[in-house]
PQR file of N, CA, C, O and H, with PARSE charges and radii, in Angstrom:
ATOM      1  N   UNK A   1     -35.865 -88.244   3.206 -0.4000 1.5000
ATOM      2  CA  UNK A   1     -35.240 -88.987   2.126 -0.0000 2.0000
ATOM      3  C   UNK A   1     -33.887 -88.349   1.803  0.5500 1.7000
ATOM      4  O   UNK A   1     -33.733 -87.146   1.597 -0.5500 1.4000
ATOM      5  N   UNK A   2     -32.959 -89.241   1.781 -0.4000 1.5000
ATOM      6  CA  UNK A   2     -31.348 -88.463   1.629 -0.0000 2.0000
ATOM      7  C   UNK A   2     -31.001 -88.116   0.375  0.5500 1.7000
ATOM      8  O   UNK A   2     -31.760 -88.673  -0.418 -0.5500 1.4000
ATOM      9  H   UNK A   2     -33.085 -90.219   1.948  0.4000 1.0000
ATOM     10  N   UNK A   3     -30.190 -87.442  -0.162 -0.4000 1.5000
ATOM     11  CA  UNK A   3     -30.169 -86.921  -1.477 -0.0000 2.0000
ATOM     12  C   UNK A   3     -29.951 -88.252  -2.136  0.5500 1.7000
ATOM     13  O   UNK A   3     -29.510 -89.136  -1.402 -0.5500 1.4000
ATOM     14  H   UNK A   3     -29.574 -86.990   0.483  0.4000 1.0000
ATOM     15  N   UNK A   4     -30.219 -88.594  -3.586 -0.4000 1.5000
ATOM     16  CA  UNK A   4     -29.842 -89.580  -4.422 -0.0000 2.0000
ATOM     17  C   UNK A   4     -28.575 -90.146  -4.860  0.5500 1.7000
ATOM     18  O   UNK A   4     -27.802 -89.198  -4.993 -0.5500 1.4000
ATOM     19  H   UNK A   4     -30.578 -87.876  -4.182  0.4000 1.0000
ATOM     20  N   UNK A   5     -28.106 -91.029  -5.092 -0.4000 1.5000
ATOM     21  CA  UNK A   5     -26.709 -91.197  -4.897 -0.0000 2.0000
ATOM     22  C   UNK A   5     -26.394 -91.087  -6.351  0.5500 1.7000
ATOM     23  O   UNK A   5     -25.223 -91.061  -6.731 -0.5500 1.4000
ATOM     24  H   UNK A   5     -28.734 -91.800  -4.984  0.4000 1.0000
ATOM     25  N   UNK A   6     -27.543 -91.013  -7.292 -0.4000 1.5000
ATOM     26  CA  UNK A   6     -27.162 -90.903  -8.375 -0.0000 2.0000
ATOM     27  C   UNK A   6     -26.994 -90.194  -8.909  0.5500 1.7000
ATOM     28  O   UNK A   6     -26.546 -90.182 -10.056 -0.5500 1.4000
ATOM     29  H   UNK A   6     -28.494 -91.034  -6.984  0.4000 1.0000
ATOM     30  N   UNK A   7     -27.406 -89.068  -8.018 -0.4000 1.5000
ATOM     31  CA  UNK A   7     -27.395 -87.867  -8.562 -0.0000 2.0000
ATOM     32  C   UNK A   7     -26.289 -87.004  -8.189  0.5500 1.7000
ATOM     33  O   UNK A   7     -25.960 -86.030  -8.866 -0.5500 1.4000
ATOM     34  H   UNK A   7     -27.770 -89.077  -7.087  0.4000 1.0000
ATOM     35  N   UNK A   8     -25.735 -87.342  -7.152 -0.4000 1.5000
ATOM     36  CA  UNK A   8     -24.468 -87.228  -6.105 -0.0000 2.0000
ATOM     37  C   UNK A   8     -23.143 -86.992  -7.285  0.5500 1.7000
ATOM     38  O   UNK A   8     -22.262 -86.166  -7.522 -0.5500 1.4000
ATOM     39  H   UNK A   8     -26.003 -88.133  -6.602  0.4000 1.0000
ATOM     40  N   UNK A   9     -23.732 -88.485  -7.896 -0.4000 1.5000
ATOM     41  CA  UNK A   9     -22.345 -88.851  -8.798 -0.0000 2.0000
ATOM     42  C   UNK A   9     -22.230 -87.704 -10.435  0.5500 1.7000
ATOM     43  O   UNK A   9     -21.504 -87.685 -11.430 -0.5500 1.4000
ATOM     44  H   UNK A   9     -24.448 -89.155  -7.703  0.4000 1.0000
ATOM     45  N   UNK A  10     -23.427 -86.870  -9.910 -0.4000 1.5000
ATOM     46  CA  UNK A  10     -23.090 -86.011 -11.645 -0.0000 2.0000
ATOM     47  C   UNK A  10     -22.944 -84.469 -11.647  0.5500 1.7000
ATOM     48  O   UNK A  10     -22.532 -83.717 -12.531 -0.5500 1.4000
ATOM     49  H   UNK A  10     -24.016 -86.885  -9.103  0.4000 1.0000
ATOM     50  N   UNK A  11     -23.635 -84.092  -9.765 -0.4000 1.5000
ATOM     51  CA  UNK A  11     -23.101 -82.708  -9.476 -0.0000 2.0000
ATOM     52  C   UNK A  11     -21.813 -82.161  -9.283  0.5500 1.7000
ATOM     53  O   UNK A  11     -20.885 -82.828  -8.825 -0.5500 1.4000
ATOM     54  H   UNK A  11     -23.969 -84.702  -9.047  0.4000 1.0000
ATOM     55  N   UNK A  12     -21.753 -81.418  -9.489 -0.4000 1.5000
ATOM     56  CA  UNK A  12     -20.480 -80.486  -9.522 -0.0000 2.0000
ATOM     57  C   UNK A  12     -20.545 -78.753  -9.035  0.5500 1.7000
ATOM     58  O   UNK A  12     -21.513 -78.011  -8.865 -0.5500 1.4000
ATOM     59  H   UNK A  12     -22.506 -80.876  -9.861  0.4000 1.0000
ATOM     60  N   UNK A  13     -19.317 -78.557  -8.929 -0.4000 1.5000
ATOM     61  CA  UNK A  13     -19.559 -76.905  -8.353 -0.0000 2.0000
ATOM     62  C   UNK A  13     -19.807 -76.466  -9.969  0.5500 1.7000
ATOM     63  O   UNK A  13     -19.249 -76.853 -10.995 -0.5500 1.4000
ATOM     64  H   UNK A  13     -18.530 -79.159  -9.067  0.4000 1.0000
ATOM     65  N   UNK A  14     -20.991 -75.395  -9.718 -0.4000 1.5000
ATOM     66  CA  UNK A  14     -20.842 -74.650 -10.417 -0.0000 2.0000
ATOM     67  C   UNK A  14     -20.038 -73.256 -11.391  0.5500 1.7000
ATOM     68  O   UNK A  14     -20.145 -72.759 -12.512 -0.5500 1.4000
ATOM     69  H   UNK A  14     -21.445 -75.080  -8.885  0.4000 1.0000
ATOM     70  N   UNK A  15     -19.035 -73.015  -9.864 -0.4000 1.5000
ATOM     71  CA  UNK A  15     -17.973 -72.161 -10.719 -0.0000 2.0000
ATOM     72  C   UNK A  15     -16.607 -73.069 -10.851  0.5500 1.7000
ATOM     73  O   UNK A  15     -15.807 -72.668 -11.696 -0.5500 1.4000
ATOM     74  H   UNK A  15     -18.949 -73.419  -8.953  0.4000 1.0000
ATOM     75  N   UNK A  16     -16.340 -73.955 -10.292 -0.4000 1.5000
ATOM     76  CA  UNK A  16     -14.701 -74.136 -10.893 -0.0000 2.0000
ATOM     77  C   UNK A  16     -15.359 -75.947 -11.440  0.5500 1.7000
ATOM     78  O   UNK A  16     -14.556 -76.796 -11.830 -0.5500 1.4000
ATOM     79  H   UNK A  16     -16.989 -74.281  -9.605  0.4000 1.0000
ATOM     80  N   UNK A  17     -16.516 -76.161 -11.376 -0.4000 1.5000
ATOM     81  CA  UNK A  17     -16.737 -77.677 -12.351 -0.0000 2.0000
ATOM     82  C   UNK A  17     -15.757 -78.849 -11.495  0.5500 1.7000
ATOM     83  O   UNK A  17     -15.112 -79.620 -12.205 -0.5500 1.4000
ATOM     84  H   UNK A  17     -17.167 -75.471 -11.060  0.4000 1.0000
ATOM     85  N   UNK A  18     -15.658 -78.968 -10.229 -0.4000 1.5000
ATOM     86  CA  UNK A  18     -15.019 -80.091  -9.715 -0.0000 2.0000
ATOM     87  C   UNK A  18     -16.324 -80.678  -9.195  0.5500 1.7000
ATOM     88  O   UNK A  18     -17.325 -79.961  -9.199 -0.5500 1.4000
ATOM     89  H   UNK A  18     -16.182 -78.341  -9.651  0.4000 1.0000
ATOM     90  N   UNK A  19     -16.387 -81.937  -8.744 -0.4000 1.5000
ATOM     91  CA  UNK A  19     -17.086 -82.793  -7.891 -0.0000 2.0000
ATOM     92  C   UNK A  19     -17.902 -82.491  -6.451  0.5500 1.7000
ATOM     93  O   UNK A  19     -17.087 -82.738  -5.562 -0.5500 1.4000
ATOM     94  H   UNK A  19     -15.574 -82.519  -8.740  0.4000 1.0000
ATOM     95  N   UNK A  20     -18.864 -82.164  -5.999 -0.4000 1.5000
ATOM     96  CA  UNK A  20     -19.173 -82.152  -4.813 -0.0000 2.0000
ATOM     97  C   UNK A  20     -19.303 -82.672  -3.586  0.5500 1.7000
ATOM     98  O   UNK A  20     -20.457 -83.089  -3.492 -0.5500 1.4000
ATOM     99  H   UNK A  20     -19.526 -81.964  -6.722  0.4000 1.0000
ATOM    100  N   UNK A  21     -18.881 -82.804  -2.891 -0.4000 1.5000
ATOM    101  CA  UNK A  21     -18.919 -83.778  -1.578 -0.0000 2.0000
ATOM    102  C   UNK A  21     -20.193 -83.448  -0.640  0.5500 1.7000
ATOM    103  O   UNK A  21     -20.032 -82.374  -0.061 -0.5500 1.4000
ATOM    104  H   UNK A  21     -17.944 -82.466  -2.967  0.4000 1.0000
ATOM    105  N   UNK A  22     -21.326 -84.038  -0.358 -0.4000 1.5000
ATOM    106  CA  UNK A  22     -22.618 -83.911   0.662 -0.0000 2.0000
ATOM    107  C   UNK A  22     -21.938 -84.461   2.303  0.5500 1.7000
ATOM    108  O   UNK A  22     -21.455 -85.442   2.867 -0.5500 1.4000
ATOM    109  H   UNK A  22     -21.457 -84.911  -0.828  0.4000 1.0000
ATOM    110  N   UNK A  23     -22.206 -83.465   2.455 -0.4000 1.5000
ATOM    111  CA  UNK A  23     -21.875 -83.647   4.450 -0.0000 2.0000
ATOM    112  C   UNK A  23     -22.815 -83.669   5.047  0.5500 1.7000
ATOM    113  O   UNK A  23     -22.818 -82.721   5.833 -0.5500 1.4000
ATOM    114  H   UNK A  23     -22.599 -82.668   1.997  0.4000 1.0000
ATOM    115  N   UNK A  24     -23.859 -84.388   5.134 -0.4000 1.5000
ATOM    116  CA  UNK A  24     -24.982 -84.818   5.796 -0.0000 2.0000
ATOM    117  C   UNK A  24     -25.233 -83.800   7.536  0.5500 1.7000
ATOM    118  O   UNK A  24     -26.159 -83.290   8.166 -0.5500 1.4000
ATOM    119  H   UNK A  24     -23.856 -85.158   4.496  0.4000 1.0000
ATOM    120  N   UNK A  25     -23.895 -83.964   7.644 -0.4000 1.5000
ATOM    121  CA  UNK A  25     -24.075 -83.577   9.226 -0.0000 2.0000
ATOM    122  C   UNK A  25     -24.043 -82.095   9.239  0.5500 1.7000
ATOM    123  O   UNK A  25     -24.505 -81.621  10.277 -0.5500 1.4000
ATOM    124  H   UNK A  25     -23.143 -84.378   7.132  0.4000 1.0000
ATOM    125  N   UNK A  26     -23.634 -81.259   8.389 -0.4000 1.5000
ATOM    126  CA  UNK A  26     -23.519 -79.897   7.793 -0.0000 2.0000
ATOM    127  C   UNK A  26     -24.680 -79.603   7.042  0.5500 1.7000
ATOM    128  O   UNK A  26     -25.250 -78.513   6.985 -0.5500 1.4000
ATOM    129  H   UNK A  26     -23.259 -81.644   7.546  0.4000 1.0000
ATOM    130  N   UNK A  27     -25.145 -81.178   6.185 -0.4000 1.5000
ATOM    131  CA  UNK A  27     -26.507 -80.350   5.145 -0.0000 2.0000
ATOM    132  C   UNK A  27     -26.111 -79.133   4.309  0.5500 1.7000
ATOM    133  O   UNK A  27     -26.688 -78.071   4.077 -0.5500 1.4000
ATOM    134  H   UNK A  27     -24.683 -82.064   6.232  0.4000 1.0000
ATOM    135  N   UNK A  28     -24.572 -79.798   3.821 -0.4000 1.5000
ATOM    136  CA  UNK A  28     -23.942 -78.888   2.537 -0.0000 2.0000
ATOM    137  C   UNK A  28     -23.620 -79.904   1.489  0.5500 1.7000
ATOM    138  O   UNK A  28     -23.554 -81.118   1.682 -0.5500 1.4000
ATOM    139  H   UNK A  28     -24.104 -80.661   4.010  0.4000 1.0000
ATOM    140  N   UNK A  29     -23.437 -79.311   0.418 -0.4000 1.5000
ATOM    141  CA  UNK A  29     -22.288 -79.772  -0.273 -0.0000 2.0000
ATOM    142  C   UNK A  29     -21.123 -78.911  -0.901  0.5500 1.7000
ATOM    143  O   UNK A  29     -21.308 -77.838  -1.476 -0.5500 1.4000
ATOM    144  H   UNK A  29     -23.491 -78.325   0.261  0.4000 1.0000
ATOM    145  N   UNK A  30     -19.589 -79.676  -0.668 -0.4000 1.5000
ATOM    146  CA  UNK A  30     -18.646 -78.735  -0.448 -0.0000 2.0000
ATOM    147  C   UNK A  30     -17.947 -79.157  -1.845  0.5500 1.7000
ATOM    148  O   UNK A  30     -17.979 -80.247  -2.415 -0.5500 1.4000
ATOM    149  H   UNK A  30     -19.439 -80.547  -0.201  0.4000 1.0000
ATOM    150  N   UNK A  31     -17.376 -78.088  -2.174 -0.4000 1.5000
ATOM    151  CA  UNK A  31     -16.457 -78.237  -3.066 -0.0000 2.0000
ATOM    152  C   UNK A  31     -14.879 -78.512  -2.525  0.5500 1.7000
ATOM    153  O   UNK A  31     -14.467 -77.880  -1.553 -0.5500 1.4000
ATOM    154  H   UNK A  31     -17.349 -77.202  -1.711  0.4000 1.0000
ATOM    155  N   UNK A  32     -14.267 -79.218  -3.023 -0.4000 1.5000
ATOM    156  CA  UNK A  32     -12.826 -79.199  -2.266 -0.0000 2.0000
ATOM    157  C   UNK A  32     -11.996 -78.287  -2.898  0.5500 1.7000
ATOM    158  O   UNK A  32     -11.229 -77.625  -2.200 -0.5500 1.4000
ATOM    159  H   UNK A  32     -14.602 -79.732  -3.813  0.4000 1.0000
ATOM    160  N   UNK A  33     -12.018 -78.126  -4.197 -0.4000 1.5000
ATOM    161  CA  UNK A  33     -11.292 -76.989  -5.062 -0.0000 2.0000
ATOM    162  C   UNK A  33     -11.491 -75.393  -4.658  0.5500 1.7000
ATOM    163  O   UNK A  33     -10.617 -74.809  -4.017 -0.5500 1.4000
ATOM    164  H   UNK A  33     -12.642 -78.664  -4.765  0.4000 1.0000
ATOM    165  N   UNK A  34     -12.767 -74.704  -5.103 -0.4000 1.5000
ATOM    166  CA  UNK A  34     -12.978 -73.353  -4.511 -0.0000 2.0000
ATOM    167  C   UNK A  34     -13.209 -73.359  -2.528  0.5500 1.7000
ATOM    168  O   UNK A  34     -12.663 -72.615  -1.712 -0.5500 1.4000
ATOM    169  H   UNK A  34     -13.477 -75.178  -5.623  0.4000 1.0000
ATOM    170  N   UNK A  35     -14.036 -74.295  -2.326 -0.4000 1.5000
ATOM    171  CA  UNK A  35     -13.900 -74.724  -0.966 -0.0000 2.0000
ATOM    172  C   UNK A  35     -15.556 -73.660  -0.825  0.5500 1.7000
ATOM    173  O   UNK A  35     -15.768 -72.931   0.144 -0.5500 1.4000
ATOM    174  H   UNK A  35     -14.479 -74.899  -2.988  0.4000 1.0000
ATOM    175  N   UNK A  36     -16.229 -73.768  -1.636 -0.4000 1.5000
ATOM    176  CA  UNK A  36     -18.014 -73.009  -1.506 -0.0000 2.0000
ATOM    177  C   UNK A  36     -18.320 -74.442  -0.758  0.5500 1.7000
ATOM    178  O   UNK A  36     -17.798 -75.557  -0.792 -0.5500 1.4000
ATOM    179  H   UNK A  36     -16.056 -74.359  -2.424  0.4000 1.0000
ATOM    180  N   UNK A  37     -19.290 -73.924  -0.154 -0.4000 1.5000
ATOM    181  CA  UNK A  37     -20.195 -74.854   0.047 -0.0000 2.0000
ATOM    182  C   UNK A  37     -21.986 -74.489   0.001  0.5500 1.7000
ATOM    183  O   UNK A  37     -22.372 -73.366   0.323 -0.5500 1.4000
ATOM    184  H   UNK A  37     -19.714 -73.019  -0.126  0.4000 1.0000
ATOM    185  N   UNK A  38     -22.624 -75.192  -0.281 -0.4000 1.5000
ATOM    186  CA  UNK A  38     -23.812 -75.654  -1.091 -0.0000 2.0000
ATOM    187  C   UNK A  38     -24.582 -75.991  -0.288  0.5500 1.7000
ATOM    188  O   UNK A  38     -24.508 -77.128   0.178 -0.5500 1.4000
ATOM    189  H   UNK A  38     -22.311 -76.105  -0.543  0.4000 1.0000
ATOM    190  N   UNK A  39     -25.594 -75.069   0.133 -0.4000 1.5000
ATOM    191  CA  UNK A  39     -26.889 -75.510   1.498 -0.0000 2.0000
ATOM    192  C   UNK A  39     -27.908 -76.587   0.443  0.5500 1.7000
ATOM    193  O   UNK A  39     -28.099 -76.553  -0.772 -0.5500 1.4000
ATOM    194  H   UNK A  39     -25.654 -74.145  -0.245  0.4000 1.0000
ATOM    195  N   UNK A  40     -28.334 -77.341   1.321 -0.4000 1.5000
ATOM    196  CA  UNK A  40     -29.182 -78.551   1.065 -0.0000 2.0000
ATOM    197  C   UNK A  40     -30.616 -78.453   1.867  0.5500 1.7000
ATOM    198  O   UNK A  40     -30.571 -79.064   2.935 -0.5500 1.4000
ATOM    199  H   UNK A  40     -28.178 -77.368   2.309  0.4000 1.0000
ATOM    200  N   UNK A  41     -31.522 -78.000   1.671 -0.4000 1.5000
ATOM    201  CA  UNK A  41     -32.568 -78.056   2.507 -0.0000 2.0000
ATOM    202  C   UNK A  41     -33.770 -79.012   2.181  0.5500 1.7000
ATOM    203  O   UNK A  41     -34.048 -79.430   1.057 -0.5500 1.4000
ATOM    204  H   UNK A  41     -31.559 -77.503   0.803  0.4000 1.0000
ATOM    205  N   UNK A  42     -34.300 -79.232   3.105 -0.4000 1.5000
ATOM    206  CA  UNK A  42     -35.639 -80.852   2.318 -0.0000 2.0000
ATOM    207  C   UNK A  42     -34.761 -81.637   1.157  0.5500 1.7000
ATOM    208  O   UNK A  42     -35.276 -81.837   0.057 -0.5500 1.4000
ATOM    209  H   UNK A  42     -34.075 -78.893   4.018  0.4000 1.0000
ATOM    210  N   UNK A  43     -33.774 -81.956   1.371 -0.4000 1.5000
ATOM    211  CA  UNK A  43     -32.871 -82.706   0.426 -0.0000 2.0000
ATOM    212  C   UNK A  43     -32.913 -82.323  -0.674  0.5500 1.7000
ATOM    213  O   UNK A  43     -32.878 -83.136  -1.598 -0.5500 1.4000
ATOM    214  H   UNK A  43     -33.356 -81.793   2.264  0.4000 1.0000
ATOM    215  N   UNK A  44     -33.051 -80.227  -1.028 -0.4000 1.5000
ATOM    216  CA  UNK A  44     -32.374 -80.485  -2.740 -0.0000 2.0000
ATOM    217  C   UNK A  44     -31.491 -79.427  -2.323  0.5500 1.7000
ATOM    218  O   UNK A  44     -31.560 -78.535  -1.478 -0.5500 1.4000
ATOM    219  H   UNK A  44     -33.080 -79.566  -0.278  0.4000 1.0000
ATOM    220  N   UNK A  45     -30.543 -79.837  -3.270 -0.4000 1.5000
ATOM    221  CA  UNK A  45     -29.253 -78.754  -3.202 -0.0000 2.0000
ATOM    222  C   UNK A  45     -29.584 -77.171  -4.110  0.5500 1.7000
ATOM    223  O   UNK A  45     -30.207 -76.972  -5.153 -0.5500 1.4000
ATOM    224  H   UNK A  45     -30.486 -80.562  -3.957  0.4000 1.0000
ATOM    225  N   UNK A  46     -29.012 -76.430  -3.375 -0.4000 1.5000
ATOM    226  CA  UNK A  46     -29.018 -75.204  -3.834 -0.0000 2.0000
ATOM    227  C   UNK A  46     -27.587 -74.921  -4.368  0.5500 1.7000
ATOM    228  O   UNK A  46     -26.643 -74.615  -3.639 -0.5500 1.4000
ATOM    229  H   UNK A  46     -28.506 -76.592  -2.528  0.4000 1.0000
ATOM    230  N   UNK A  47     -27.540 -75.022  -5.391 -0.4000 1.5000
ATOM    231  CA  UNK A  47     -26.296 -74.548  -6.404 -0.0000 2.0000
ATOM    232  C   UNK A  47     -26.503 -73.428  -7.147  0.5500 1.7000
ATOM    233  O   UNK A  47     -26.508 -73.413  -8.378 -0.5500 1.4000
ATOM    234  H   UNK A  47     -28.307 -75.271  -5.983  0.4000 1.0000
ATOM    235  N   UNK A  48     -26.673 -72.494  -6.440 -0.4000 1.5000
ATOM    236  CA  UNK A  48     -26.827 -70.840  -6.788 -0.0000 2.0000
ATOM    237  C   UNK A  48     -25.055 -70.327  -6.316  0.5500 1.7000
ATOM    238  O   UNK A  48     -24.591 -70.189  -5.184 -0.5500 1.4000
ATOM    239  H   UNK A  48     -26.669 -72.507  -5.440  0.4000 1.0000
ATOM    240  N   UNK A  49     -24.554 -70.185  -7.316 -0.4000 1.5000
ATOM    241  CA  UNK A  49     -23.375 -69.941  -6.847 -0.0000 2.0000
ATOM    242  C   UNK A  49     -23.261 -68.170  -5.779  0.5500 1.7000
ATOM    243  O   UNK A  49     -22.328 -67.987  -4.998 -0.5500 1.4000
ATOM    244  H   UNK A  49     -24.931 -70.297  -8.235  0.4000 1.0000
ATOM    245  N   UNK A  50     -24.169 -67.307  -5.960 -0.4000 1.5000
ATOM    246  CA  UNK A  50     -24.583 -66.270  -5.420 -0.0000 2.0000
ATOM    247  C   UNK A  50     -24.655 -66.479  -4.366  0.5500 1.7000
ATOM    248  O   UNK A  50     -24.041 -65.639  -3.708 -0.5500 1.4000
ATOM    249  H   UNK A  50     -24.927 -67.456  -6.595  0.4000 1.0000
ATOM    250  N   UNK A  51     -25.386 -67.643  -3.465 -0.4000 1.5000
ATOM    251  CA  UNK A  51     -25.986 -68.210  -2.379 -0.0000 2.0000
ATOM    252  C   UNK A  51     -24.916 -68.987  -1.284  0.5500 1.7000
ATOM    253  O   UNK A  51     -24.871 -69.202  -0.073 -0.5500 1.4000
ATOM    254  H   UNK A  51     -25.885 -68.326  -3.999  0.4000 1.0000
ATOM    255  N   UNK A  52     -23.849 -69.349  -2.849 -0.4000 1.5000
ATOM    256  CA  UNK A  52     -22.899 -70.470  -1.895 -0.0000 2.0000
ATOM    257  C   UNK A  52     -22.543 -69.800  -0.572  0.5500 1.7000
ATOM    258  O   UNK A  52     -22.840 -68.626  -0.351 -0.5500 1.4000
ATOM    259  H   UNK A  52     -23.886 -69.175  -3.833  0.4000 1.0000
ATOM    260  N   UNK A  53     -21.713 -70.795   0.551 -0.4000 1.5000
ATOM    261  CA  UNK A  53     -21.229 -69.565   1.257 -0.0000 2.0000
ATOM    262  C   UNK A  53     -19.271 -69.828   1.108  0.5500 1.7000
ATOM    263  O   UNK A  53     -18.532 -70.811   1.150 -0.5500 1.4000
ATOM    264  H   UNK A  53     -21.471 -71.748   0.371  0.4000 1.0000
ATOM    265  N   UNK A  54     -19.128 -68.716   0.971 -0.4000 1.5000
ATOM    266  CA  UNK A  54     -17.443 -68.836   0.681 -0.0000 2.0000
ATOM    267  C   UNK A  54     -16.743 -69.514   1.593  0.5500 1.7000
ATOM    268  O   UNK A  54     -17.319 -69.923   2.601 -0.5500 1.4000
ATOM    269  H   UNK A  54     -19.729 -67.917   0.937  0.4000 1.0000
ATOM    270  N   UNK A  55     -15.718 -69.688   1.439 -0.4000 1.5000
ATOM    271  CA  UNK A  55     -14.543 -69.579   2.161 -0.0000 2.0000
ATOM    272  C   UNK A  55     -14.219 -68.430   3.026  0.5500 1.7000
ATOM    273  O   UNK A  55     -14.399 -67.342   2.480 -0.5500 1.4000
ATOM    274  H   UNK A  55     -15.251 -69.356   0.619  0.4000 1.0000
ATOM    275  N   UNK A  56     -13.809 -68.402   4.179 -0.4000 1.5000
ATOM    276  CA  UNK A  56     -13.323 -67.311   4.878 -0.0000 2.0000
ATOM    277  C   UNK A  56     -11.524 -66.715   4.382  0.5500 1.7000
ATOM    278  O   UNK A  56     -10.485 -67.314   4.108 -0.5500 1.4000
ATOM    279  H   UNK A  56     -13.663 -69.287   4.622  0.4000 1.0000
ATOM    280  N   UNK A  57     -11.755 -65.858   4.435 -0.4000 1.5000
ATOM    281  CA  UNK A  57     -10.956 -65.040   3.706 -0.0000 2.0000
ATOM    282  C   UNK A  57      -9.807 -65.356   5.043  0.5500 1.7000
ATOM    283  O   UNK A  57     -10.136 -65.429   6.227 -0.5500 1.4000
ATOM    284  H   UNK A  57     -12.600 -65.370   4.658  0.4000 1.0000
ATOM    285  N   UNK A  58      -7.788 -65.586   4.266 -0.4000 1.5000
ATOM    286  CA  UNK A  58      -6.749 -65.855   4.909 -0.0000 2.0000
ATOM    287  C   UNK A  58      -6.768 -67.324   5.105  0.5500 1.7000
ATOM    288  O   UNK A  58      -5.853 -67.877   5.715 -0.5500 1.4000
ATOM    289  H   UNK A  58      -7.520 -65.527   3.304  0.4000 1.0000
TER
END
């Protein structure tokens, strides 16, 4: 079952509060602002900002 679309529309990153984008084919969801992205497993998102995985540094 794919994540909810309704629910799509109310997550956000947890540290900078922008919008999340789900990449199905990644099984993340990315932030475009900090640029974390957000593992999704059995379709629930993990928004542990601890967990995210960063950006690569440069």
């Amino acid at each position: 079952m794919p994540l909810d679309p309704e629910l799509l529309k109310i997550l956000a990153c947890p540290v900078c509060k922008t919008p999340v984008e789900f990449r199905p084919a990644e099984s993340v969801l990315a932030c475009a602002k900090c640029r974390r992205r957000y593992a999704v497993k059995d379709d629930i998102p993990n928004m542990l900002p601890e967990e995210a995985a960063l950006p690569p540094e440069g």
